[in-house]
N, C-alpha and C positions, 0 to 999 in steps of 0.2 A: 495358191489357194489362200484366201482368208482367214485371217489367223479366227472367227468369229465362226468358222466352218470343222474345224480341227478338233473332232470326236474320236477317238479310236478306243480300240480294246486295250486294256494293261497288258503289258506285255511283262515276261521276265528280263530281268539286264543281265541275267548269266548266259540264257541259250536262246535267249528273241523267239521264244515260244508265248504266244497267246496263253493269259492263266485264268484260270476261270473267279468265280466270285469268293472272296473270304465267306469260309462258314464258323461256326463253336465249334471245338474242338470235342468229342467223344465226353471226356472229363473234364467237367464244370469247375470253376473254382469262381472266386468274389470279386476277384478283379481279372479281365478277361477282356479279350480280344480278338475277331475273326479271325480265322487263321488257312491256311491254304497249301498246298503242296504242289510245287510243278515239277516235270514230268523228268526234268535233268536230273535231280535230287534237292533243288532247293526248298527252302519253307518260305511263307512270308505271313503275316499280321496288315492288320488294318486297324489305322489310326484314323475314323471319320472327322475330327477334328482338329487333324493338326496340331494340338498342344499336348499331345502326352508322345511325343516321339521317344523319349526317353523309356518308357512304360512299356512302351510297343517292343524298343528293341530288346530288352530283355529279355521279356515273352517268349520272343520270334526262337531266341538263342535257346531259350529252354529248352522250346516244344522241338527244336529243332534234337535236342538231346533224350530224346523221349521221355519229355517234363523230368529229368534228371538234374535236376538244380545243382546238385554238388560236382556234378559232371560239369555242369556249363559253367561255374564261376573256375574252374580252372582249363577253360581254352584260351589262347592268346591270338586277339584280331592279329591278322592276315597272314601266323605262323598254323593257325588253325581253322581258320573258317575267313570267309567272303563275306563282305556286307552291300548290300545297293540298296536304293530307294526310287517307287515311281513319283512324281507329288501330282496335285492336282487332279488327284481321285475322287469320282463320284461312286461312292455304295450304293447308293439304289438303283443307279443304271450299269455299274460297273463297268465305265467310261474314265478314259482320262478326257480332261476337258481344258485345254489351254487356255481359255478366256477366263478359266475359274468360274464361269458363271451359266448356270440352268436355270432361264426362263427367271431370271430377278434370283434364285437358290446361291449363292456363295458356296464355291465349292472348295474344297481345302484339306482333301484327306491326304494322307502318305502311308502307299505300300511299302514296308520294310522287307527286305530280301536277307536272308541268311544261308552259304551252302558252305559245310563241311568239305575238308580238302584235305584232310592230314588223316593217316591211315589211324582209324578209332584204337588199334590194338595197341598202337603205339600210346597213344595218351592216355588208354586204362593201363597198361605197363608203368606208366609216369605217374601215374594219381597211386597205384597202388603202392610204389617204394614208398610213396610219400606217407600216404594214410595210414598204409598194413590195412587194406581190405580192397577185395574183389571187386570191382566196377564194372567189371564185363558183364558178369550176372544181373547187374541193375539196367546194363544199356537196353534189354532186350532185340529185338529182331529191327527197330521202327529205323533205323539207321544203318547206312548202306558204311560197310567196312571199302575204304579207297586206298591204294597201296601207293599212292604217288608227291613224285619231291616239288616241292613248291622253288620254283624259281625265284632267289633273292631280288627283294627290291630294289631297283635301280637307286643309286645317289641322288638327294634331295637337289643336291647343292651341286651335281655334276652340269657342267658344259651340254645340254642337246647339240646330237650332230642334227643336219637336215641330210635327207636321204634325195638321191637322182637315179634316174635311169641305166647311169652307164655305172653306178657304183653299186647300186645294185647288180646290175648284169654280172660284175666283176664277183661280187660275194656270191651269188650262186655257182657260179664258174667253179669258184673254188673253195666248194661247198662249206664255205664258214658261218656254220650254223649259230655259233658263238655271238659273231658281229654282226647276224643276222636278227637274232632277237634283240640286241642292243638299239637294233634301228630301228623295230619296229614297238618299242616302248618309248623312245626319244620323237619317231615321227610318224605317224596315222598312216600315212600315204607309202608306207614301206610295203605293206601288203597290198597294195592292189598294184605296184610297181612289179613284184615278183608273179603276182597275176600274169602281167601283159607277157612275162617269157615265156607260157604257156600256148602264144601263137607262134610256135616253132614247128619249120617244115619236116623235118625228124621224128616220129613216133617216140623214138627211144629217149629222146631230148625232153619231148613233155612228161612223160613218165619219169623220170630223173627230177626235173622242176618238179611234179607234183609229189615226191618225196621230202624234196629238199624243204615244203609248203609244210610238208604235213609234221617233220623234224621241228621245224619254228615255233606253230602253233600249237605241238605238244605243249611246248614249253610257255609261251608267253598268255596261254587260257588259264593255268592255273592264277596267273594274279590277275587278267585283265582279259576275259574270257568275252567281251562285250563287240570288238572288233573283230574277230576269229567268225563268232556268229555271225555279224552283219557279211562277214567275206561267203560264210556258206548261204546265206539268204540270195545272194548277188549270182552264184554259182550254179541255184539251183533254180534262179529265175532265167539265167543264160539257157538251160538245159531246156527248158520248158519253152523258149522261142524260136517256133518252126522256122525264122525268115534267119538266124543264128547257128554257126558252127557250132559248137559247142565242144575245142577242142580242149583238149588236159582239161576240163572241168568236173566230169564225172572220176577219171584218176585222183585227183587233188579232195576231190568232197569222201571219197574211202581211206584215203591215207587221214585227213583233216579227222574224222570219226575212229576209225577203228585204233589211231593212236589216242585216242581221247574219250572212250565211250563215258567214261562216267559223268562227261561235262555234254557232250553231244548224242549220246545215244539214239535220244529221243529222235534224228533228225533220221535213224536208219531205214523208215516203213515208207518216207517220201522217194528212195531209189527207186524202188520197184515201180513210179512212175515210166522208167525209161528203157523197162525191161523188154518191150515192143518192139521199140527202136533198131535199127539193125544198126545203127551207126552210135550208138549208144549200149548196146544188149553186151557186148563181151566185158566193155569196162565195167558197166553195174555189177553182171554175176563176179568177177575179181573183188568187186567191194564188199558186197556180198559177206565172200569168202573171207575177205581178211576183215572184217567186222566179229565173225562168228570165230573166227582165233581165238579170240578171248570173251565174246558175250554170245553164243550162240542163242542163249535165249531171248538176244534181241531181234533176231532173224523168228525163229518160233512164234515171236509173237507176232506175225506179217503171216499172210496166207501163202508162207513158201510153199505149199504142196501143190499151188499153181505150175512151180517150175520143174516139176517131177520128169513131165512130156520133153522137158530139153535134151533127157539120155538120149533119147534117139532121134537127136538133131543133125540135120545132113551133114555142118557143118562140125570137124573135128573141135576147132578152136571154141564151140561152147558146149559141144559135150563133155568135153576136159575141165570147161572152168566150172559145170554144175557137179563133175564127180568130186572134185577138191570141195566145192559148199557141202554139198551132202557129208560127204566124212566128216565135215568142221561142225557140224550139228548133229552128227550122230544118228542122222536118218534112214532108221531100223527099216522105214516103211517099204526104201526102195534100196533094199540088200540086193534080192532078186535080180533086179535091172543091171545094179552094180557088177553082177556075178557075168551077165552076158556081155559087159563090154570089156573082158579081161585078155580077149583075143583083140581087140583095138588096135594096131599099132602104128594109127596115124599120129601123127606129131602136131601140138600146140605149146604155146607159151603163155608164161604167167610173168608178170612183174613181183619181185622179190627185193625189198629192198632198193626199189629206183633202178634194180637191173634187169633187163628182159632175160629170163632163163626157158628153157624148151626140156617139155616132157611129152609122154606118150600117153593115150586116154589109158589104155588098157596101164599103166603105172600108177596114175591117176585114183582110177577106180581099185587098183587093190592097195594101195595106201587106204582108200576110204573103206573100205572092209574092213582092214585089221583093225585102223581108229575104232568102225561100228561094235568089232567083235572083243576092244577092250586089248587089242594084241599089242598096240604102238599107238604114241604120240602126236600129235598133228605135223606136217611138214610146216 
């Protein structure tokens, strides 16, 4: 394409989600700058000019603390928050424009990205020995509390390996998730090399890969979460290609999310694309499932009450995997249904930890009762 051609939407660099226009923020102040929210948790600002970057990224960090200024001067970049930048931003079309230039307009703006990454309780605990005063009470609601450990930055000054196929092969083999992440901060092409073992003849093999996928990118999205996404953009375009298998893909995009909602969440409402699918329909409702382990209300907020009619699907293996979703979101609505498949005792499996395990719907279904009825815990 001509580089004289090359318009697109601003994108986020944390989750490659499309973001919409910087607007003012609620509360005005005298020096100010659009500001914007996208869907992962990130913030961003808009600099239409180009020379106040500096100005902007403040801002970004503030609002990002819910305009908590004595909050934001003690986070420490990338122990506490992510920074990206788009440049080449038009505000009035809300276009990135490579050429920099609209019809003779000079374009020159720079999206600032800022996302919080260190669990907030923790650094109102740290501000408070420091201060002697409360900051939790100042955060309010606008900031999402994250429980998760930021993986150290690689050595500036270390040696890059280059990563191969058969070296890779070797580290998933023997599942060194450790050496795994090392290679894929050292070489790009690490991830989509673990990709390819994903075309293995073995069920139980892909499922295993798309664990060992979803171990990695926990870890390597906390500092460098730009790659991860492009992997689920690529995964979710595989799925969507009628003339495409699309094997371990939809496994690896559940593990990929539900180890990472609060960087990927956003991408949960695109599964149900493939919930038709018969050759796609048991892995989504598992993703589903282990999605709603921990954010059930990113499921809620999808028209799961589409998937109610699965209880009484001919087939055991997705009546099984919709009783397990149901318990994991707590869905009252279909107790009833839940109560009639308790005599079930056809057999299906789930993936647990990259192992295939096998249970029974009617165990299934009264697991999700007692979660509904507040009795026990999620499996």
């Amino acid at each position: 394409m001509p580089k004289e051609q090359i318009i697109v939407r601003p994108w986020c660099p944390f989750c490659g989600q499309k973001v919409g226009k910087p607007s003012h923020a609620p509360v005005r102040k005298m020096t100010e700058f659009p500001v914007g929210r996208c869907q992962c948790g990130a913030v961003y600002s808009c600099d239409a000019t180009g020379h106040n970057v500096g100005s902007a990224i403040v801002e970004t960090l503030v609002y990002a603390c819910n305009d908590n200024a004595d909050f934001a001067w003690e986070l420490m970049p990338e122990d506490d928050y992510l920074t990206g930048r788009i440049e080449n931003y038009d505000e009035r079309l809300n276009q990135v424009v490579a050429t920099k230039n609209v019809d003779g307009r000079a374009v020159s703006g720079v999206l600032y990205f800022v996302r919080l990454h260190t669990d907030i309780k923790d650094i109102a605990r740290r501000i408070k020995e420091k201060k002697g005063e409360t900051v939790e009470k100042m955060l309010g609601t606008a900031v999402e509390e994250r429980s998760s450990v930021i993986e150290p930055a690689p050595d500036e000054k270390r040696v890059r390996k280059k990563a191969n196929k058969k070296l890779i092969k070797e580290l998933v083999d023997k599942e060194d998730i450790d050496a795994l992440v090392a290679y894929c901060f050292d070489d790009k092409k690490s991830l989509r090399l673990m990709q390819r073992l994903l075309y293995a003849p073995l069920e139980s093999t892909r499922w295993r890969v798309a664990w060992i996928i979803g171990q990695v990118t926990a870890r390597t999205s906390t500092r460098e979460p730009g790659p991860v996404s492009e992997l689920l953009h690529r995964m979710f375009e595989a799925c969507s290609d009628s003339a495409a298998t699309p094997w371990g893909m939809v496994e690896t995009i559940g593990y990929v999310i539900s180890l990472r909602t609060d960087i990927f969440g956003a991408f949960t409402r695109h599964l149900l694309n493939y919930i038709g699918d018969s050759s796609t329909q048991n892995q989504t409702l598992w993703a589903l499932a282990e999605i709603a382990d921990t954010r059930p209300d990113l499921i809620r907020d999808t028209p799961f009450y589409n998937l109610f009619h699965f209880l009484q699907h001919p087939e055991a293996q997705v009546r099984g995997q919709v009783a397990r979703l149901m318990g994991r979101i707590k869905a009252t609505e279909v107790a009833i249904q839940l109560m009639e498949l308790g005599t079930d005792r056809e057999e299906f499996w789930y993936c647990k930890n990259g192992t295939l395990v096998s249970s029974t719907v009617a165990e299934a279904a009264g697991t999700a009762l007692q979660v509904i009825q507040g009795e026990t815990e999620n499996d």
